[in-house]
C-alpha positions as CSV (number, residue, x, y, z in Angstrom):
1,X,235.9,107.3,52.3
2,X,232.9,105.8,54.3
3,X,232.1,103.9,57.3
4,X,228.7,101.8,57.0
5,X,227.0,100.8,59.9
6,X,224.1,98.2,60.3
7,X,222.6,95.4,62.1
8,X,220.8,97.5,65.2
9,X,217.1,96.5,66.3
10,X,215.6,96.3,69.3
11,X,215.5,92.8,70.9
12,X,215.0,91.1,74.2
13,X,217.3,90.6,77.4
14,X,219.2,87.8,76.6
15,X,219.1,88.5,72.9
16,X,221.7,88.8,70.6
17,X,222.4,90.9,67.6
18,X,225.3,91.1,65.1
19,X,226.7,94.3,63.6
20,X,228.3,94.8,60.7
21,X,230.3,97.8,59.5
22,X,231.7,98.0,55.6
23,X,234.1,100.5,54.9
24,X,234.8,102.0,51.4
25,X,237.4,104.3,49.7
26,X,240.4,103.3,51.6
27,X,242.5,100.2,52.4
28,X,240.7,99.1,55.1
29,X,242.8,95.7,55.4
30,X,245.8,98.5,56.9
31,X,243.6,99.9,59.6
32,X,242.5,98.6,63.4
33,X,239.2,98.9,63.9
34,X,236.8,99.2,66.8
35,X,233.4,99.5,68.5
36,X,232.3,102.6,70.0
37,X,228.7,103.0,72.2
38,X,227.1,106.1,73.3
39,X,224.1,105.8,75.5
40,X,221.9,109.0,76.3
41,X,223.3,111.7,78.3
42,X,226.3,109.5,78.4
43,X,229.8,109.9,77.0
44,X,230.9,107.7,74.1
45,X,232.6,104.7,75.5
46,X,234.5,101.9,74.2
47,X,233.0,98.5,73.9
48,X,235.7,96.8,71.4
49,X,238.5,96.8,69.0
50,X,240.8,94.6,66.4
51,X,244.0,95.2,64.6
52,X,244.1,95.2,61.5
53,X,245.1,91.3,61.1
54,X,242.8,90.5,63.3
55,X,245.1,88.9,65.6
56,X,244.5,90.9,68.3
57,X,241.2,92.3,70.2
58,X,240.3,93.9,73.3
59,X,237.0,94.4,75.1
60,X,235.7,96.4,78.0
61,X,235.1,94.8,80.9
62,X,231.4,95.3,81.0
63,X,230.8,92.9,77.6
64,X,233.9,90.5,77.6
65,X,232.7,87.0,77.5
66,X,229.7,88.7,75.7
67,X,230.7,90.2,72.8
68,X,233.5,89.1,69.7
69,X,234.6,91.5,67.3
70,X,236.2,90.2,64.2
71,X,236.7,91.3,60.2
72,X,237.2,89.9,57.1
73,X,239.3,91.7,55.4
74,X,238.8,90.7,51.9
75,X,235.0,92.2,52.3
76,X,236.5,95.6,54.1
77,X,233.8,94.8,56.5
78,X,234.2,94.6,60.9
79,X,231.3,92.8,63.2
80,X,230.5,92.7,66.4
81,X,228.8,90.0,67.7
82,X,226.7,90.4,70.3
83,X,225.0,87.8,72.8
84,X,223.5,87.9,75.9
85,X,222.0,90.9,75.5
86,X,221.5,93.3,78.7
87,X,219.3,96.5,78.9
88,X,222.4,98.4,79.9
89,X,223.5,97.8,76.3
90,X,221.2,100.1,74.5
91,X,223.0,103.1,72.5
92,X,223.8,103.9,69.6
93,X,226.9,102.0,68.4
94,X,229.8,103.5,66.2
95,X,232.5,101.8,64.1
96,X,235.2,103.2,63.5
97,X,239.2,102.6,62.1
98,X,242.0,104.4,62.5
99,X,246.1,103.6,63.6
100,X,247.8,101.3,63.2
101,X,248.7,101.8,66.3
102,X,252.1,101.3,68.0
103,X,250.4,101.0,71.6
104,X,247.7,98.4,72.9
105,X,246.7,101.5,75.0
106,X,245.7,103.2,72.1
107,X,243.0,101.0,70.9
108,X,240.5,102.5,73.4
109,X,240.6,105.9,73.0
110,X,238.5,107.5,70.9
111,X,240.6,110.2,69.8
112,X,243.1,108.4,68.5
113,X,240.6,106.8,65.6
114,X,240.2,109.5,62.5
115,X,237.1,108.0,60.5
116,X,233.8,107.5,62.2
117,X,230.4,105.5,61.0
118,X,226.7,106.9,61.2
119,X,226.4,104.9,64.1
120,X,223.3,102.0,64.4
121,X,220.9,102.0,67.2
122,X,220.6,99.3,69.3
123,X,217.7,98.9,72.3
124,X,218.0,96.1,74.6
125,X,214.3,95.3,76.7
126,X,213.7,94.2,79.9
């Protein structure tokens, strides 16, 4: 069971990347999934997250209107798009699945997830 991770760079202020994460070994189509972001000496925070219909998402303040997450399920694969691209962005940026969960509160704690990607590094210039 793996989480793949990919679609970091480094790119301009305003920029936009997309990320993709593919997930392999399980049924990924029973799982919510989300976006995790750890700048340095920072904690890991939460930038987004989907259930597993993809029916429902949520966002952090600091990138709604910025960001979509979304998944297909039939290619066991979640992205987030990213536009609008600020220097604050840059970290490294985890997928991850986990749940389903039974609480909306749930989707934005890290702890509750139980399977974790390599992360993908993404640096945002000025």
């Amino acid at each position: 069971v793996q989480l793949q991770a990919c679609g970091g760079g480094l790119v301009q202020a305003g920029g936009f990347l997309r990320l993709s994460c593919v997930a392999s070994g399980r049924t990924f189509s029973s799982y919510d999934a989300g976006w995790f972001r750890q700048a340095p000496g920072k904690e890991r925070e939460f930038v987004a997250a989907i259930n597993w219909s993809g029916g429902m998402t949520y966002y952090a303040d600091s990138v709604k209107g910025r960001f979509t997450i979304s998944r297909d399920n039939a290619k066991n694969t979640v992205y987030l798009q990213m536009n609008s691209l600020k220097p604050e962005d840059t970290a490294v940026y985890y997928c991850t699945v986990g749940g389903p969960f039974r609480s909306d509160s749930y989707f934005r704690k890290s702890d509750e997830y139980d399977l974790w990607g390599q992360g993908t590094q993404v640096t945002v210039s000025s």
